[in-house]
C-alpha positions as CSV (number, residue, x, y, z in Angstrom):
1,X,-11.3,-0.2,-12.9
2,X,-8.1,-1.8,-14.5
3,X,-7.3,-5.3,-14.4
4,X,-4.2,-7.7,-16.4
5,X,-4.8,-11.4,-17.3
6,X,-1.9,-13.2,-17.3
7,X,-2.2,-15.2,-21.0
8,X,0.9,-16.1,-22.3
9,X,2.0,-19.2,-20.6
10,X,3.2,-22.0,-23.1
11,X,0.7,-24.2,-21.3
12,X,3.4,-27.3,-21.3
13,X,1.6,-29.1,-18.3
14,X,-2.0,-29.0,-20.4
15,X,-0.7,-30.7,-23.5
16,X,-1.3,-32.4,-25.3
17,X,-4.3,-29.8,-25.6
18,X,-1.9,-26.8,-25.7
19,X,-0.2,-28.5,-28.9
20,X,-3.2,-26.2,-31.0
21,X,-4.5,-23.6,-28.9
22,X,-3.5,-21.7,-26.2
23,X,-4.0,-21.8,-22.4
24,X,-6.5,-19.1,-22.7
25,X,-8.6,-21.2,-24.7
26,X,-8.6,-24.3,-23.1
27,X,-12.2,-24.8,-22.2
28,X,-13.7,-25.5,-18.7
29,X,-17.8,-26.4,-18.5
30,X,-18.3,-25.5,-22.6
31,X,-16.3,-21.8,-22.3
32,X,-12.7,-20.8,-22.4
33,X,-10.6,-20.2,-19.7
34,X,-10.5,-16.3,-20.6
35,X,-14.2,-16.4,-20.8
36,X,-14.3,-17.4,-17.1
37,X,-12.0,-14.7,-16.2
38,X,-13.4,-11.6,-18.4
39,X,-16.9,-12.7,-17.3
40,X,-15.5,-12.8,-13.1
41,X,-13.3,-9.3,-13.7
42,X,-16.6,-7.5,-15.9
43,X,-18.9,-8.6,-12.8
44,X,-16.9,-7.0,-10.3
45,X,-16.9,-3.8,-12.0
46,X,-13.5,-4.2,-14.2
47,X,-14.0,-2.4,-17.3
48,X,-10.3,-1.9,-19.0
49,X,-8.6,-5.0,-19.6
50,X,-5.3,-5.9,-20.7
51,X,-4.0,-9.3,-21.6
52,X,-0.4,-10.6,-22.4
53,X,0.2,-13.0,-25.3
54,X,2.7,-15.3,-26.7
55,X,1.3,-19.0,-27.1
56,X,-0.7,-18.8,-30.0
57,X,-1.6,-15.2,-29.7
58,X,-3.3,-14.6,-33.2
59,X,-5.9,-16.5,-31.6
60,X,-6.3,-15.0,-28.1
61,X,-6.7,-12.2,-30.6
62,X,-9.0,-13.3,-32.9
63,X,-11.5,-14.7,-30.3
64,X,-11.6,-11.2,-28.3
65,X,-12.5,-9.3,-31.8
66,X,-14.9,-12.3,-32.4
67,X,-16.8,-11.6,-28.9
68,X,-16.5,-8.2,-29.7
69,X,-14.2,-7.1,-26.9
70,X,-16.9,-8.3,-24.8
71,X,-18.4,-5.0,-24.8
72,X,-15.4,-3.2,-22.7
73,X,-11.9,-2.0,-23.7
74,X,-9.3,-4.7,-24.5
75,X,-5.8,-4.3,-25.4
76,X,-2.5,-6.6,-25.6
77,X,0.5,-6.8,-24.2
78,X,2.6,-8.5,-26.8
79,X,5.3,-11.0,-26.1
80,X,5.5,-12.9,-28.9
81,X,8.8,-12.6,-29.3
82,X,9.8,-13.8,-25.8
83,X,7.9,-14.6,-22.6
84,X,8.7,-11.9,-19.5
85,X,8.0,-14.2,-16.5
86,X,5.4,-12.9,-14.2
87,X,7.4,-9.4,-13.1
88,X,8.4,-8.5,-17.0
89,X,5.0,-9.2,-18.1
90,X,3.7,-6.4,-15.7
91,X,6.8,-3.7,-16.5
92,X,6.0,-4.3,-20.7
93,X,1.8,-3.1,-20.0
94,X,3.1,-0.8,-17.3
95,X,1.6,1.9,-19.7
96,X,-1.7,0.6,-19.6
97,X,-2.3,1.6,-15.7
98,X,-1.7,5.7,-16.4
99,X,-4.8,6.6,-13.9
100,X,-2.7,6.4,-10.5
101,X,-5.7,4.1,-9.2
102,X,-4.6,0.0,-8.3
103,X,-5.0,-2.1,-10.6
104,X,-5.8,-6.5,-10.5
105,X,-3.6,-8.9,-11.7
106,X,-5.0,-11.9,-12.5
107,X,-3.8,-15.4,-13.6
108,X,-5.9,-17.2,-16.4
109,X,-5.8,-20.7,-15.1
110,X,-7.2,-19.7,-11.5
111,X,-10.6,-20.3,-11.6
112,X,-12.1,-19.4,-7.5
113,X,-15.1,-17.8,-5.9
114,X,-13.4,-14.8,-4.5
115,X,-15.2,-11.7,-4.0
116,X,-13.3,-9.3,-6.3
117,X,-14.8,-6.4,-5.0
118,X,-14.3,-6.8,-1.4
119,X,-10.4,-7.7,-2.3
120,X,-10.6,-4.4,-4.1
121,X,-11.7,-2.3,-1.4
122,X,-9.8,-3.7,1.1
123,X,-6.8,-3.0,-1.0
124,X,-7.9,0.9,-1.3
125,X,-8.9,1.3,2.4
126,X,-5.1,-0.3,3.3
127,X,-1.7,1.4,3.5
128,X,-0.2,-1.5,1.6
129,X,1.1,-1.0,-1.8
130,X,0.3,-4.3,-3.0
131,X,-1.8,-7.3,-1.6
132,X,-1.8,-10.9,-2.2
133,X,-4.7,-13.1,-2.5
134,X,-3.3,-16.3,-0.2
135,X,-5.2,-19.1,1.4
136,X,-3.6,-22.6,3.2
137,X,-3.8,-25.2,0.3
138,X,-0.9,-27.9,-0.2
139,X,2.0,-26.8,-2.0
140,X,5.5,-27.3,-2.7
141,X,5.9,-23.3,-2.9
142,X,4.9,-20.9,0.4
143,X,4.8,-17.5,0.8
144,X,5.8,-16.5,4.2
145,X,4.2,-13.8,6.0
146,X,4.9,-12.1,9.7
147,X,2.4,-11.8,12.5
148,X,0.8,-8.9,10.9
149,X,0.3,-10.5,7.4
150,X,3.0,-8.3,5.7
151,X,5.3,-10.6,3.3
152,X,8.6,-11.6,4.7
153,X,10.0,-14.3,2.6
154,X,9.4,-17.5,0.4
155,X,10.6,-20.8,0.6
156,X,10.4,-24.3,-1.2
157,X,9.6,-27.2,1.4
158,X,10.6,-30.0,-1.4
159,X,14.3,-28.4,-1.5
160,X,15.1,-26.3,1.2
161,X,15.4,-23.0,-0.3
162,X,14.6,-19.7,1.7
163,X,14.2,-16.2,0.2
164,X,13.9,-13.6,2.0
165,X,15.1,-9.3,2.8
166,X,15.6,-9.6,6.1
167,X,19.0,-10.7,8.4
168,X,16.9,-11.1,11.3
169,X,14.3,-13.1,9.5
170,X,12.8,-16.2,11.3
171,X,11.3,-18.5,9.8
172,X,9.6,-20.9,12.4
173,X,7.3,-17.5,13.1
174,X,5.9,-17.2,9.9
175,X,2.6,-18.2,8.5
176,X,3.0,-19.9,5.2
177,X,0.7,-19.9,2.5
178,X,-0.1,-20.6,-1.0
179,X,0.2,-17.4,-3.5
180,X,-3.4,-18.0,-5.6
181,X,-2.3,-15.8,-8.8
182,X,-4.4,-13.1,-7.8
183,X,-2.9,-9.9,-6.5
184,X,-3.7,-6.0,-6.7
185,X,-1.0,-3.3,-7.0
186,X,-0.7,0.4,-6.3
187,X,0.4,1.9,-9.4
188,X,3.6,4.1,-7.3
189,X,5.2,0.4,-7.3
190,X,6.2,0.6,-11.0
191,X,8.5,2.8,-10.3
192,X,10.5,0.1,-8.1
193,X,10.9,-1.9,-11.5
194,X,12.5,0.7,-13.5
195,X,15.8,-1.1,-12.3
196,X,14.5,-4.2,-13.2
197,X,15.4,-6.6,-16.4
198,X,12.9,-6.6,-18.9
199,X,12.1,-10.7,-17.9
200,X,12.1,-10.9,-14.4
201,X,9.6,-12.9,-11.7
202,X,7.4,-11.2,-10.0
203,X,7.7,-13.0,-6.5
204,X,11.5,-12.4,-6.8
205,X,10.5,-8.6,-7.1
206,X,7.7,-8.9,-4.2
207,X,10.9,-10.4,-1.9
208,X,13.2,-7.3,-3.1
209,X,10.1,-4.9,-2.2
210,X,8.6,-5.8,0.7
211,X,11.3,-4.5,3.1
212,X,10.8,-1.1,2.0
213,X,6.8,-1.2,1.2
214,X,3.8,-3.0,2.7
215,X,2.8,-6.2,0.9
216,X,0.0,-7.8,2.8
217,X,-1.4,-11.3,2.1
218,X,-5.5,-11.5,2.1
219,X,-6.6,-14.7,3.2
220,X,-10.5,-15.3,2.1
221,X,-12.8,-16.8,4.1
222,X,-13.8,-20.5,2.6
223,X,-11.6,-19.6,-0.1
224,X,-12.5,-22.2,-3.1
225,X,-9.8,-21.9,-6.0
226,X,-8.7,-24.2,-8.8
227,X,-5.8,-24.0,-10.4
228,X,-6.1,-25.2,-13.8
229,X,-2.6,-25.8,-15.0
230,X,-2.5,-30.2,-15.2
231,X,-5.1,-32.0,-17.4
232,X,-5.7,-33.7,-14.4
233,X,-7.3,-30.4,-12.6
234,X,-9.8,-30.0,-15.2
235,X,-12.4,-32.6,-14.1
236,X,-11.9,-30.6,-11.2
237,X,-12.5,-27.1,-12.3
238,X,-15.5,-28.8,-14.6
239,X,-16.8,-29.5,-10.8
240,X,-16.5,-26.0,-9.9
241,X,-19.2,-24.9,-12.5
């Protein structure tokens, strides 16, 4: 099975101990952030990874070879020479998933006890062509979903903002919930992004989407997720181990 970490955030909110190394690298209980997240995506059966650089790449680089490609296949996506946002990250390694089987995407500062492989069946025995991994934590950010789970818009609760496909959308009967980072996508959805910039979010793309293909939010039961992007939240993720 395929999977994509997401590695090539600047880390600005975990300085100052981004100032020398990148996210990736920043270590939680005595091992690296990427550690964590190999070592989750190998147990579940995830055997070809590909990871995105930028911050510091050499050394996202240099510590793979050093673990020896932790024993599965590796490659890089390179943005070195300018970050993608979430949606042009995925079109650049868009190669990378040539087997016509879904494939994980998964952020490198989400540390969380979800079952991968359940969320990975689920996905295959479902009509939708991609689905979200969502829970109900506090957040400035929702994703807004109809009565049958299916995405139907976004909005920002600090300013106002709605996003959403649909004229007869309504927002007061929506479920809103917090994206966790963690999504799986049929590869047949690449072909929506062809007509996409190369640097482009992928929520933004998700809202274009989903009123002409299924996106479904999967909400885990006792879902425990930390998202490691403050200095504050690593005595927290520290916790989790």
């Amino acid at each position: 099975m395929k999977a994509m970490i997401f590695a090539a955030g600047l880390g600005t909110r975990l300085k100052p101990l981004t100032d020398t190394v990148p996210k990736a690298l920043v270590p939680v209980a005595g091992k690296p952030l990427l550690w964590h997240t190999i070592q989750k995506l190998k147990a579940a059966g995830f055997d070809e990874i590909i990871i995105n650089v930028h911050h510091f790449a050499e050394q996202i680089r240099q510590y793979i070879q050093d673990n020896n490609r932790f024993g599965i296949r590796i490659e890089f996506s390179d943005e070195t020479r300018a970050l993608l946002d979430t949606g042009g990250g995925i079109k650049k390694a868009a190669w990378f998933f040539d087997d016509e089987k879904p494939f994980l995407i998964h952020n490198v500062d989400i540390l969380s006890d979800i079952d991968l492989q359940n969320l990975y069946h689920f996905h295959a025995s479902s009509d939708s062509l991609v689905t979200l991994v969502v829970n109900e934590r506090k957040t400035s950010r929702y994703l807004l979903f109809d009565k049958n789970n299916h995405l139907a818009g976004w909005i920002n609760e600090k300013s106002g903002e709605i996003k959403t496909p649909f004229s007869d959308f309504h927002n007061d009967t929506c479920k809103k919930l917090a994206f966790s980072g963690i999504h799986i996508l049929h590869p047949s959805i690449l072909g929506y992004m062809r007509d996409f910039p190369d640097k482009f979010s992928i929520i933004d793309f998700y809202l274009f989407v989903c009123s002409k293909e299924k996106i479904f939010g999967y909400i885990p039961n006792n879902l425990h997720l930390v998202d490691v992007g403050k200095i504050d939240s690593i005595a927290e993720a520290e916790k989790f181990y």
